[in-house]
N, C-alpha and C positions, 0 to 999 in steps of 0.2 A: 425744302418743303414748298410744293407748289400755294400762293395765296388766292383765295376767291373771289374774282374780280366783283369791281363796284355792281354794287346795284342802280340803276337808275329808275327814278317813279315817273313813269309816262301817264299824262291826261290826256283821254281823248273829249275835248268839247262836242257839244253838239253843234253850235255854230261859228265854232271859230276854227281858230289852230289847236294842234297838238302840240302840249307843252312837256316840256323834258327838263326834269330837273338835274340841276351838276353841268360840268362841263360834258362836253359830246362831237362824236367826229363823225359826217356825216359824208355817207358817196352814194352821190349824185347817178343817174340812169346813166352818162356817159362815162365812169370812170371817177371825174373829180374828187378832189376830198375837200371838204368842208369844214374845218373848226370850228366850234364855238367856246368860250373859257368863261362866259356867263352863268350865273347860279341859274339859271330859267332860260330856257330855250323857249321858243313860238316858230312850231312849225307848218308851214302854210299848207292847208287843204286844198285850196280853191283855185288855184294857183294865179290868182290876179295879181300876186305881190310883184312889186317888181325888184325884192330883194329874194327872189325866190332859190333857196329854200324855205330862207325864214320869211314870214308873216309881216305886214307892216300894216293892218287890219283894214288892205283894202275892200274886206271882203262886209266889212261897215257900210260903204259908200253905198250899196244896195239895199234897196227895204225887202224884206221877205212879205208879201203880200199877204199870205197863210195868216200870219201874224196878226197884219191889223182888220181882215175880213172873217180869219177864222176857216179859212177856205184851206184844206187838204193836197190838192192839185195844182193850186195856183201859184208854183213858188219860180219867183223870180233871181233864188240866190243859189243854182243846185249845184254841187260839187261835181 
């Protein structure tokens, strides 16, 4: 009897990574495969990381201007 593979619950943030919970295997645009055996994955948006796939929240190091002017257009962090 075939069993029904895991579920995984993906978050998408609005300004950060996409987190994946459970363990997860991950291929890359070229081919790669990727492991992770972590309860919580952070998957990088922005791709500033420089553990890219995953997230190392360099995408903090920028202030989103929007933010502290309120300003719509003015975004200094854009994906």
């Amino acid at each position: 009897m075939p069993t029904e593979p895991t579920r995984r619950r993906i978050t998408v943030t609005e300004d950060g990574p996409i987190l994946v919970q459970g363990p997860v295997e991950i291929v890359l645009a070229d081919g790669q495969e990727v492991i992770s055996d972590r309860a919580a994955t952070a998957l990088c948006t922005c791709r500033r990381s420089r553990r890219y796939p995953f997230c190392d929240t360099s995408h903090r190091r920028r202030v989103r201007t929007d933010r502290i002017r309120g300003a719509e257009a003015d975004r200094t962090c854009d994906r």
